[in-house]
C-alpha positions, 0 to 999 in steps of 0.5 A, spaced: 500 500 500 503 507 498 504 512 503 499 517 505 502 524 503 504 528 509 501 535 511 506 538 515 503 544 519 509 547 523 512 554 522 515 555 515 523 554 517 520 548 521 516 546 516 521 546 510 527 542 515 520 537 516 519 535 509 526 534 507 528 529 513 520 525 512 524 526 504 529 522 506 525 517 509 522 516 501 515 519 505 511 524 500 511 530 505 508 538 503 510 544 508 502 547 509 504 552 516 499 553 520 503 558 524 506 564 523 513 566 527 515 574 527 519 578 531 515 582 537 517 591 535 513 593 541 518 598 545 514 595 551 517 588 549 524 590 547 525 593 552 524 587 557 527 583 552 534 587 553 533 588 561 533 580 560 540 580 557 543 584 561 541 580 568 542 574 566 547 572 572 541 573 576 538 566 573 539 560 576 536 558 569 532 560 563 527 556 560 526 556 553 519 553 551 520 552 543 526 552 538 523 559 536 523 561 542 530 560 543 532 563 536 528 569 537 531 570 545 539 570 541 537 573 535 535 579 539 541 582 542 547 584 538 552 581 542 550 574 542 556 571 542 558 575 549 550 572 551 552 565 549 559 566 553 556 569 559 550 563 560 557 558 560 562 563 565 555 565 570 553 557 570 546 560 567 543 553 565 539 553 559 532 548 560 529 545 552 523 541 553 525 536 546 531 536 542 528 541 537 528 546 542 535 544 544 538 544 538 536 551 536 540 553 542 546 549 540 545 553 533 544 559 537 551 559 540 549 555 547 555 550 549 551 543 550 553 542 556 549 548 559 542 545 556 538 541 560 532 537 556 528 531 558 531 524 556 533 521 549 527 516 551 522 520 554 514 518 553 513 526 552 518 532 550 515 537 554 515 541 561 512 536 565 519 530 562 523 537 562 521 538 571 524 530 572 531 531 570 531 540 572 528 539 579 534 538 583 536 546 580 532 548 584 531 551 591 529 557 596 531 563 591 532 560 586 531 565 578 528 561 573 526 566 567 521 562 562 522 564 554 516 564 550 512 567 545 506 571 544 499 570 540 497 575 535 490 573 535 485 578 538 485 578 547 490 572 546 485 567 544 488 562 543 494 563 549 490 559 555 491 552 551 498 553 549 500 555 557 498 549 560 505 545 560 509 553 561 504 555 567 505 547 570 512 548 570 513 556 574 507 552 579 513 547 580 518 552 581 514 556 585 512 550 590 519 548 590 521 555 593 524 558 585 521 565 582 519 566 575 519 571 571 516 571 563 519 575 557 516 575 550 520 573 544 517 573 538 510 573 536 505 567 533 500 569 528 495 565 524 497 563 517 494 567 511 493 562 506 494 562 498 488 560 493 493 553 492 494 553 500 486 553 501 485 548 494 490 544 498 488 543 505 480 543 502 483 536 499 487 534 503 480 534 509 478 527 505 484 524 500 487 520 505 492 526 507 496 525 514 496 531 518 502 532 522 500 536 528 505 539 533 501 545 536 494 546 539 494 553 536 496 550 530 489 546 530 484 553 532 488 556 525 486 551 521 479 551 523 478 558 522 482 558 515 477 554 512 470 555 516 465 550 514 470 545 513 469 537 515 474 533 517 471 527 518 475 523 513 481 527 516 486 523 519 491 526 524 498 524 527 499 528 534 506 529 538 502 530 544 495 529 547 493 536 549 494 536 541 489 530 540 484 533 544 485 540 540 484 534 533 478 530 536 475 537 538 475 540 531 473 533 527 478 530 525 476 523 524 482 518 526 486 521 530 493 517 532 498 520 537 507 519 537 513 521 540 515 528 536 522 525 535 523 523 527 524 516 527 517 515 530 513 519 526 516 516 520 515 509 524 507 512 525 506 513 518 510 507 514 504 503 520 498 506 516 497 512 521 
């Protein structure tokens, strides 16, 4: 039987890194991202950007909740190599909940050394698996700084579901006697999509397409893109089960969920997901 073709959702420089590694498997993949990724340009937002930079010694860890998160917070200051230098000097620890995250801050100049990240076999890439190997960090007075972006839809429609695994982890901190403290990075919009994007996710609602779902706020876009639309026949593969929920919430038929690393994406799909 051939392989379904595979709807990549993730932002676009994710999403294109995506389809070429699927490519390399022999799996038909196609880029269709749900989430637009910008900088923030608010004097407000920079201004706390650039006090964050300048009181890194005063953080026993800083947490990154996406690779996004991660190139935007570095590519933000000019003196990056001075911030990457500093994290390793000050023993400032820097927190990946998966190994996209983690590899974005060794991209971004971060000595793998001082990235912390859940375990190479963990069932789930997220704060909770990031808390297990992180907790001993912290103590009485210990600084945690979260990293994280900010949504561009009307009064952050979409912000509570995506603060679920962030606002659980500051719990953890605060209750372990830590303080915490946000800063924005960058900025997540919804798509715009194309008359050939629209005839494309329209097809790809009953063809046999696989969905490739890594976002919950990536779900509520689709579904405001393409108001009316039923996926029913649709079939979703999902990297976490809040994303799941999200999946079932707006139609979709089949919803099947896998690790977020390559291999078991590849896998989930060669299986007939």
């Amino acid at each position: 039987m051939p392989q379904p073709r595979v709807i990549v959702t993730r932002p676009a420089r994710e999403a294109a890194h995506w389809v070429e590694q699927l490519g390399t498997h022999g799996i038909n993949a196609v880029a269709l991202p749900l989430i637009a990724i910008g900088p923030c340009t608010d004097p407000a937002t920079l201004h706390a950007m650039a006090q964050a930079h300048a009181r890194l010694a005063d953080y026993r860890a800083l947490m990154f909740v996406s690779g996004n998160a991660a190139t935007h917070f570095f590519e933000s200051n000019q003196a990056l190599a001075l911030d990457s230098k500093a994290l390793i000097a000050i023993k400032t620890r820097a927190w990946a909940p998966g190994p996209g995250t983690a590899a974005a801050l060794v991209q971004a100049g971060v000595s793998p050394r001082q990235i912390d990240g859940p375990a190479a076999d963990a069932a789930q890439f997220d704060s909770e698996a990031l808390w297990q190997q992180v907790r001993h960090q912290i103590g009485p007075g210990s600084r945690v700084l979260i990293v994280r972006g900010r949504s561009a839809t009307p009064e952050g429609a979409h912000e509570s579901a995506l603060g679920t695994g962030r606002d659980w982890l500051a719990q953890q901190i605060t209750a372990a006697g830590g303080q915490v403290d946000f800063v924005v990075a960058y900025q997540r919009g919804a798509p715009q999509f194309s008359a050939a994007e629209v005839a494309l996710a329209q097809q790809a609602a009953h063809d046999g397409s696989v969905w490739l779902l890594s976002s919950s706020e990536a779900v509520a876009h689709l579904a405001e893109a393409l108001p009316g639309q039923r996926w029913d026949q649709a079939r979703a593969l999902v990297t976490h089960p809040r994303i799941a929920q999200a999946a079932r919430a707006a139609g979709f038929g089949a919803v099947r969920e896998c690790r977020p690393a390559l291999a078991d994406v590849v896998a989930s799909i060669e299986s007939g997901a």
